[in-house]
C-alpha positions as CSV (number, residue, x, y, z in Angstrom):
1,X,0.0,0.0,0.0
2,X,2.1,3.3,1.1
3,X,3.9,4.6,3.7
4,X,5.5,7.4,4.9
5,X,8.8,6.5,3.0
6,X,10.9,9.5,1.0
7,X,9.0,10.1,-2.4
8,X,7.8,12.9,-4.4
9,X,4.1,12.5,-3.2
10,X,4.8,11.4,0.1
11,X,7.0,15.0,0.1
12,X,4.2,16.7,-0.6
13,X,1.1,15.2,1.4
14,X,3.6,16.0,4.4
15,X,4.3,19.6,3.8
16,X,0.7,20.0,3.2
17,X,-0.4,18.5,6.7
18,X,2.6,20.4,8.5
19,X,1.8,24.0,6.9
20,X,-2.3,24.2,7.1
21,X,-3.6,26.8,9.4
22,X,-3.4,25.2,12.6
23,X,-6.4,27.9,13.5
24,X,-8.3,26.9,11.4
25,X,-7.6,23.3,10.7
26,X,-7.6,19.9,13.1
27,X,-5.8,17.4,11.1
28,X,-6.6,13.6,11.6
29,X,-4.0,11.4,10.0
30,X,-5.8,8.0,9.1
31,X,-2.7,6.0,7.2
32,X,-2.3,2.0,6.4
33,X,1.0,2.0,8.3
34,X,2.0,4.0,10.8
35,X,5.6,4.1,10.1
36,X,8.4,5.3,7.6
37,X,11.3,7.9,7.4
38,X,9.2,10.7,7.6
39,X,6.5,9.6,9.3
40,X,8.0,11.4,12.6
41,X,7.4,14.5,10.3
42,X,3.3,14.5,10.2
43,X,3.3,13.0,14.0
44,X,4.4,15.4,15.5
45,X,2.0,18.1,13.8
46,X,-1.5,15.7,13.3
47,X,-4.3,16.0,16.0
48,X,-3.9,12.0,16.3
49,X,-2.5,9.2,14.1
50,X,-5.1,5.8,13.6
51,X,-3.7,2.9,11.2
52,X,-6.3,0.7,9.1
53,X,-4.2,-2.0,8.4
54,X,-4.3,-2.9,4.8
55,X,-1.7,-4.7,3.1
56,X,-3.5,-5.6,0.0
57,X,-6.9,-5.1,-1.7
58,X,-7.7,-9.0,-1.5
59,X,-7.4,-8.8,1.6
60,X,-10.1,-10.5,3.7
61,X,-10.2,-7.4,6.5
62,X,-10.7,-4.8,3.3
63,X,-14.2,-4.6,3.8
64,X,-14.2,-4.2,7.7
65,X,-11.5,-2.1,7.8
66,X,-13.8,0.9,5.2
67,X,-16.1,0.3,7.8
68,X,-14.1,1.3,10.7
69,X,-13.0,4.0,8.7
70,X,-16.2,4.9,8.3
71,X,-17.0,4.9,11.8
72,X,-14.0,6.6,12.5
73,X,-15.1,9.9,10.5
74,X,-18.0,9.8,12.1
75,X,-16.5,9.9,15.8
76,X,-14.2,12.5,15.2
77,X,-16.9,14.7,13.4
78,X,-14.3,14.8,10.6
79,X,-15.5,18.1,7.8
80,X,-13.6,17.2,4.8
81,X,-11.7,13.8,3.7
82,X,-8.5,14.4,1.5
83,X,-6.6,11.0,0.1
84,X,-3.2,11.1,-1.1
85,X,-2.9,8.4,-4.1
86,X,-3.9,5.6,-5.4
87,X,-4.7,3.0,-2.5
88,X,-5.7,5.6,-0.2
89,X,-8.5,7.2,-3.2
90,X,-9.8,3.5,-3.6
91,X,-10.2,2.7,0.0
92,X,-10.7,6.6,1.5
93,X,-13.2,7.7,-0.9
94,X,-15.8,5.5,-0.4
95,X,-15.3,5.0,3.7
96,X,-15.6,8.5,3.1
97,X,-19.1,8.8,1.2
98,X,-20.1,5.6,3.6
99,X,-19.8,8.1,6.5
100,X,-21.5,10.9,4.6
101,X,-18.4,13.2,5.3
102,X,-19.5,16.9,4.0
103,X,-16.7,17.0,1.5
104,X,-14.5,14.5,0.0
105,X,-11.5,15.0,-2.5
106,X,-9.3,12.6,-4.4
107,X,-6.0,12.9,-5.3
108,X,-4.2,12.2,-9.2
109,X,-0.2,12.7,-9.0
110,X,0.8,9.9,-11.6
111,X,0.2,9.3,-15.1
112,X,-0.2,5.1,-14.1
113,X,3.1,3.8,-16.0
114,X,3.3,0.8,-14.1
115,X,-0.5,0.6,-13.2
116,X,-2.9,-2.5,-13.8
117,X,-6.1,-2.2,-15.3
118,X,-8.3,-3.5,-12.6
119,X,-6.4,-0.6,-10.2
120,X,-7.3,2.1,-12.7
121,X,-11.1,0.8,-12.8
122,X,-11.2,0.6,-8.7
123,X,-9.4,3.9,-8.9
124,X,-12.0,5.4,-10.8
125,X,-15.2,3.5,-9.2
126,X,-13.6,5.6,-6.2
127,X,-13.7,8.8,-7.7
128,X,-17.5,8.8,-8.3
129,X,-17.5,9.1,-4.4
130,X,-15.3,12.6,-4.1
131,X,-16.7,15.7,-4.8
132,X,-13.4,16.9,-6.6
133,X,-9.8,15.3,-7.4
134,X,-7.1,17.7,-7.3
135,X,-4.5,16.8,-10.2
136,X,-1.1,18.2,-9.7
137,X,-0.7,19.0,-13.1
138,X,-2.6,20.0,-16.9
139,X,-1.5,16.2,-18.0
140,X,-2.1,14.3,-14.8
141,X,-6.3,16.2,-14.9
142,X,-6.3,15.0,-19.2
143,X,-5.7,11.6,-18.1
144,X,-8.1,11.8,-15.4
145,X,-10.9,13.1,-18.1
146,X,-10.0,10.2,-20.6
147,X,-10.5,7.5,-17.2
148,X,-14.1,9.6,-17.6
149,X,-14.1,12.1,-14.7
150,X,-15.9,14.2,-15.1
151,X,-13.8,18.3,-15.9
152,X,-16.2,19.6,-13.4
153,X,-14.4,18.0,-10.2
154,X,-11.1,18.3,-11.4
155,X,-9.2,20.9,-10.2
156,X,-5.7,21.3,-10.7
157,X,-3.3,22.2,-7.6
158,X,0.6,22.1,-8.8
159,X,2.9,20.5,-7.0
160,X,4.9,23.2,-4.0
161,X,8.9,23.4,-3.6
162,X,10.7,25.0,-0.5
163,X,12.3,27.5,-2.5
164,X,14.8,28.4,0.6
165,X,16.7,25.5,0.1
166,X,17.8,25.1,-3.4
167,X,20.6,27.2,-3.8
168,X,21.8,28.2,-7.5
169,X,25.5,29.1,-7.4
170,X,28.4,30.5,-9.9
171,X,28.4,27.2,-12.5
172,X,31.9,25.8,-13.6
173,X,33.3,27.3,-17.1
174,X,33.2,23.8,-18.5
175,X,30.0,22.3,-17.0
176,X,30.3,18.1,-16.8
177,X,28.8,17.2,-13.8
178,X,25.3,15.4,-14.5
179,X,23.0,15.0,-12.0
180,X,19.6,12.6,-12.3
181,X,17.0,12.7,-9.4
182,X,14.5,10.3,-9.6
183,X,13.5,6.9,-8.5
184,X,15.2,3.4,-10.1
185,X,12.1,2.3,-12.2
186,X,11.6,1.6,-15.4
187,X,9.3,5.2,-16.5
188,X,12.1,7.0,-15.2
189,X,14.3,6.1,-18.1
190,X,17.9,6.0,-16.9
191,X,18.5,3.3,-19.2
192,X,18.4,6.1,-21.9
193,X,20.4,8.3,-20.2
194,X,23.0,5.2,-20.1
195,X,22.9,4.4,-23.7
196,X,23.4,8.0,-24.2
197,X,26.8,8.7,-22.4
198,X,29.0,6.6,-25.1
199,X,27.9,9.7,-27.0
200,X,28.7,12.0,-24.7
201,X,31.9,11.0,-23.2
202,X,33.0,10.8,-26.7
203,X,33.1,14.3,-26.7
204,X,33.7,15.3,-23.5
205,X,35.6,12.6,-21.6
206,X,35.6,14.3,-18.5
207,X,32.1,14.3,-18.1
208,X,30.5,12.0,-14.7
209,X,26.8,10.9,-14.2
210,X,25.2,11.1,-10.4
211,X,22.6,9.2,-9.8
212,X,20.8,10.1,-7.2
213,X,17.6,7.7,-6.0
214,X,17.1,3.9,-4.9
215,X,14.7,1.5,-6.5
216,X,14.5,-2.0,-8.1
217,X,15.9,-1.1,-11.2
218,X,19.7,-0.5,-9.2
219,X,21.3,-3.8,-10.3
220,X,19.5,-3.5,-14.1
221,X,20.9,-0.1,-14.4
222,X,24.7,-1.0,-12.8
223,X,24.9,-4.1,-15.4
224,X,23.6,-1.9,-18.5
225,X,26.5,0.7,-17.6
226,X,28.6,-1.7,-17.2
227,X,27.8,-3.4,-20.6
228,X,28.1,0.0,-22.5
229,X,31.5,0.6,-21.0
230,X,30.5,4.0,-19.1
231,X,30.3,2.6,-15.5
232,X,33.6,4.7,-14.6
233,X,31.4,7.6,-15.4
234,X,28.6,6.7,-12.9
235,X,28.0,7.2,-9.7
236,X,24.7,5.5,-7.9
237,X,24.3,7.3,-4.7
238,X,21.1,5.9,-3.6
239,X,19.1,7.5,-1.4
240,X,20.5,10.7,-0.5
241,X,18.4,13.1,2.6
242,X,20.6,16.3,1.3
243,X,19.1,16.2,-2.5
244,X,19.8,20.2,-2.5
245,X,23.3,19.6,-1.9
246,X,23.4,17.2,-4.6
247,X,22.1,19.8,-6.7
248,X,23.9,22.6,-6.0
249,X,27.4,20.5,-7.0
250,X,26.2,19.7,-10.0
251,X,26.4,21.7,-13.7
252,X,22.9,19.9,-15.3
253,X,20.1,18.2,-14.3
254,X,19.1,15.5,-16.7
255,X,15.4,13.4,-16.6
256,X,14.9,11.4,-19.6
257,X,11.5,9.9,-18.2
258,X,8.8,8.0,-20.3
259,X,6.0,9.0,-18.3
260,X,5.6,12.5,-15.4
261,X,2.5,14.2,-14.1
262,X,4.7,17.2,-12.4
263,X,8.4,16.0,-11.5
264,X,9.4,17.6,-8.1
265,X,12.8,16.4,-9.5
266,X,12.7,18.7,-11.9
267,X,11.1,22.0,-10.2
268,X,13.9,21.2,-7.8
269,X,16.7,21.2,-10.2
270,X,15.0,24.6,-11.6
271,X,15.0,26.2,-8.3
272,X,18.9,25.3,-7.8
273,X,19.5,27.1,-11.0
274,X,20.6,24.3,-13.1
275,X,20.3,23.6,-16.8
276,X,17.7,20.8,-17.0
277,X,17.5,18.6,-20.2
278,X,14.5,16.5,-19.9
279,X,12.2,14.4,-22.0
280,X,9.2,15.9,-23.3
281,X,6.7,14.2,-21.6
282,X,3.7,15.2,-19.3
283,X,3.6,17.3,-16.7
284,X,7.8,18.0,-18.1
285,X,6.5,20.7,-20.6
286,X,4.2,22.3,-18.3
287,X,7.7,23.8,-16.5
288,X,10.1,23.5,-19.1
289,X,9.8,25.9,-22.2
290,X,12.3,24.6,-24.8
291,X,15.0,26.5,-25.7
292,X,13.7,29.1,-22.4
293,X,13.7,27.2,-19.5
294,X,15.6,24.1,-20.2
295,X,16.1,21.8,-23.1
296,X,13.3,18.8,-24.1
297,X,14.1,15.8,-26.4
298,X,11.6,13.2,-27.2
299,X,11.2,10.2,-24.7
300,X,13.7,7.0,-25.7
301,X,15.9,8.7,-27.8
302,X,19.6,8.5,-26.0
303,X,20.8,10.4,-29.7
304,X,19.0,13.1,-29.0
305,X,19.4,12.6,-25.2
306,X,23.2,12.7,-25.8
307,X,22.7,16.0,-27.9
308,X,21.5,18.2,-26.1
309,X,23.3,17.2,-23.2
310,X,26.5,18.2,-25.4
311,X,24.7,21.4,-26.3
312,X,24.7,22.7,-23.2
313,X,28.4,21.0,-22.0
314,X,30.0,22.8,-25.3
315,X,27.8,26.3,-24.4
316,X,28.6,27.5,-20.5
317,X,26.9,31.0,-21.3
318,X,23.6,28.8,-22.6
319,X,23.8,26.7,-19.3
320,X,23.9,29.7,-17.5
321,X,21.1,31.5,-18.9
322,X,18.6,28.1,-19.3
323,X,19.7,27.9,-14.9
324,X,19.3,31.6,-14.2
325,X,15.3,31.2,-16.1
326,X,14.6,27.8,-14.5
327,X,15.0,29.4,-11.1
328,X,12.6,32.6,-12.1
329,X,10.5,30.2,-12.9
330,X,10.5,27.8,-10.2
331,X,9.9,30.9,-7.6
332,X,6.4,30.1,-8.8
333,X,5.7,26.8,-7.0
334,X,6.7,27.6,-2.9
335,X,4.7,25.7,-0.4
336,X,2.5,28.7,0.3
337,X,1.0,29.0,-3.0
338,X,0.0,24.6,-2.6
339,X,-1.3,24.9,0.7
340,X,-3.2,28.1,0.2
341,X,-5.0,26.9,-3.2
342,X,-5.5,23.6,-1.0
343,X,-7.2,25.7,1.7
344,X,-9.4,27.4,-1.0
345,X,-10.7,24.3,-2.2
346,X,-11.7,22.7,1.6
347,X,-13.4,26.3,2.1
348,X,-15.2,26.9,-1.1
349,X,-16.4,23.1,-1.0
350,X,-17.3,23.5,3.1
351,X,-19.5,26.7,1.6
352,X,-21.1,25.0,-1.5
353,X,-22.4,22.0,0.8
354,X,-24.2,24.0,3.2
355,X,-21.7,23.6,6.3
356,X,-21.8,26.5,8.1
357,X,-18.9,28.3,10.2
358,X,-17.3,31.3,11.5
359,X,-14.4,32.6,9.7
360,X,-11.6,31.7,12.4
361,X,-13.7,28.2,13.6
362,X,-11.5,25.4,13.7
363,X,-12.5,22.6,10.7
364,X,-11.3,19.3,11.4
365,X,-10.0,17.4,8.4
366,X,-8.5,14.1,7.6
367,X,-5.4,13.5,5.4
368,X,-5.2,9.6,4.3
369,X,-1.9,8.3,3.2
């Protein structure tokens, strides 16, 4: 199911819990599994923390557990019901409606690359139950209308970025250091980006790759460098807690992903002032302007991958302005802006289903993850 592991969505559900008006918001964690890296991180700010244990839809509990959700909500009088992704939409959302909570809202951050059928169909069975899904992006809220939801209770909330602690510094002259954030699966394409640096170490042999993320593509992706002959040019860090300090020591930012809705990756790569050259794909072109913001190539194609890379490598003055425009426009997304349109949302939904309160009364809403 989830937990409360490092991850892009994870990131953001957690900011969001920690920076709502505590004046005017109770929050109520409900979560599968009360545990992960982070979870100390929403403890420590939540009203209280109750697991439904849920390890799999087949499970035989499934069905009792929705209830005691359900009865849950009800006890703690909760106003508004918010899920985070995927398994939490499927079983929130209709504990949720069961309960008759005043206002419910699902959640789309992925574009399903690596999702079954049946979990898209129970997925969208769920949504019938929420008032609105927030989509963190214009391509996550298309895919969302072609799985039939309806536009009207879409809404789209981009994803937020601490801006305060990406720093952009004075790039080298001769920029070579690469850096890739972004989990080891498949959609992420690092495989391209392998069969790319032939290419690019042809040209500039000083040129080195980090890559920065854990997953179960680690061993696939160590063999396939190896195989190429470009392992010496590699370095797999794993997971790494200081991501901004990654950034700030490297020259580019590269994500040659097959599938994105909105890549924090990327916004954070932007806000550290970097030259980012990315695939094309998704929620990618809703920050990058080609040839403005950063450089796109199509998805798959480690030619053009190895390119543009070079483009920017051979050009310090075009790396400099594509990292000094990516940060401009990365000042967009801060925390604030999220949680505030989030806030918005709960309020104008609160008004337009009749529940009644005073401006400062405290609401008490429920965040499942």
């Amino acid at each position: 199911m989830t937990s409360f592991e490092p991850g892009g969505t994870e990131r953001q559900m957690i900011e969001l819990v920690r920076r709502l008006d505590s004046s005017r918001w109770t929050v109520h964690l409900a979560c599968f599994k009360a545990s992960g890296a982070w979870f100390h991180r929403v403890e420590e700010v939540a009203a209280s923390v109750t697991e439904f244990p849920v390890t799999s839809f087949k499970s035989p509990n499934l069905v009792q557990q929705i209830i005691a959700f359900s009865q849950w909500c009800r006890r703690l009088n909760i106003a508004v019901v918010y899920t985070a992704a995927m398994p939490s939409n499927i079983f929130g959302l209709p504990g949720a409606a069961m309960a008759r909570i005043p206002v419910r809202i699902g959640n789309r951050r992925e574009i399903n690359p690596d999702k079954s059928g049946l979990d898209i169909a129970m997925q969208r069975a769920a949504y019938a139950c929420a008032h609105r899904v927030v989509a963190n992006s214009r391509a996550a809220a298309d895919r969302l209308m072609m799985e039939r939801v309806p536009a009207r209770k879409i809404v789209i909330i981009p994803n937020g970025l601490d801006t305060g602690r990406f720093k952009a510094r004075a790039r080298r002259i001769r920029p070579r250091k690469v850096a890739v954030v972004a989990n080891l699966r498949p959609e992420k394409g690092h495989d391209v980006l392998i069969d790319a640096a032939p290419g690019v170490l042809a040209r500039f042999p000083d040129a080195h790759f980090e890559i920065i993320g854990a997953g179960p593509e680690w061993s696939a992706l160590i063999e396939r460098a190896e195989a190429r002959g470009v392992l010496h040019a590699f370095t797999f860090f794993g997971h790494c807690d200081d991501v901004a300090g990654r950034l700030e020591e490297a020259d580019l930012f590269v994500l040659p992903s097959r599938s994105e809705a909105f890549p924090n990756a990327v916004l954070e790569a932007m806000a550290s002032g970097l030259a980012v050259v990315a695939s094309g794909v998704g929620g990618i072109r809703e920050l990058i302007d080609h040839e403005q913001t950063g450089l796109l190539v199509a998805s798959n194609d480690s030619r053009a991958l190895a390119e543009r890379i070079c483009q920017i490598m051979g050009d310090a003055p075009l790396a400099t302005r594509l990292g000094a425009a990516a940060k401009v426009r990365a000042e967009r997304y801060s925390f604030d802006r999220m949680v505030g349109a989030f806030e918005a949302v709960y309020l104008a939904e609160l008004t337009r289903r009749g529940v009644l309160a005073a401006p400062r009364a405290r609401l008490a809403q429920t965040t499942v993850s």
